[in-house]
N, C-alpha and C positions, 0 to 999 in steps of 0.2 A: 332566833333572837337571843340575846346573849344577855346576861344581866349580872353587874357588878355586887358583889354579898362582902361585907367583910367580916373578918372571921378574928377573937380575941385570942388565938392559940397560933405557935409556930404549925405550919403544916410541911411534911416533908414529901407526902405521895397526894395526888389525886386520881381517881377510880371514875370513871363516867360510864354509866348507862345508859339504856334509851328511855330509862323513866326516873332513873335516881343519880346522886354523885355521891360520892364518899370522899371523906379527907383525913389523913394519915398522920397523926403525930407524931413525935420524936419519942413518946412515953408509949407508942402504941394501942393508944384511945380513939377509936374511933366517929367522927361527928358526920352525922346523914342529911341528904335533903332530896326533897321529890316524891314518886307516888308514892303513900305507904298503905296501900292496896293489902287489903289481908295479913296487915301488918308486917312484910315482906322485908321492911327493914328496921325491925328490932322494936321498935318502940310500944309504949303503950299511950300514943296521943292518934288524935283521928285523925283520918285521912288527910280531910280538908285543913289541917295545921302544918303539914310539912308539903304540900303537895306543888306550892307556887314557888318554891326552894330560894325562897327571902330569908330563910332562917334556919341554919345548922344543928340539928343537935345531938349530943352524945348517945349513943347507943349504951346500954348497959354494960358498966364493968362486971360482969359477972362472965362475961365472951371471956375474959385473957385479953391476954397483949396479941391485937392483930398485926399478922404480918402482910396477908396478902386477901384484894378483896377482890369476889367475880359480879357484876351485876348485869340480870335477864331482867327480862320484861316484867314480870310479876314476884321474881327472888333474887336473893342475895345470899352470895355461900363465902364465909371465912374461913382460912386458914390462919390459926391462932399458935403460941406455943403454951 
């Protein structure tokens, strides 16, 4: 099932997993959505708040400017510069 999210940021990459998506800025900030299962994609909110991916949100700048993102089942790995 597919479900339309709009997003307040230019995004220039999107990254999909079988449990999360990532979305790529032009400034290389990255914003997440989907399972955050053991915290898996960065955040420090609960599972059940990013899990329905009705709502994007920033991963911590404290990663660097990401350039390329891999998303598994339960992780997510950045290469940043």
């Amino acid at each position: 099932m597919c479900q339309v999210v709009e997003v307040d940021e230019e995004v220039v990459r999107v990254f999909c997993g079988p449990s999360a998506t990532a979305l790529l800025t032009p400034e290389g900030s990255l914003l997440v959505a989907g399972r955050n299962r053991g915290n898996m994609l960065g955040l420090d909110e609960g599972e059940s708040k990013v899990k329905q991916g009705e709502v994007f949100l920033r991963v911590l700048e404290e990663v660097g400017e990401v350039q390329e993102v891999s998303l598994g089942e339960e992780s997510m790995a950045l290469l940043t510069r």
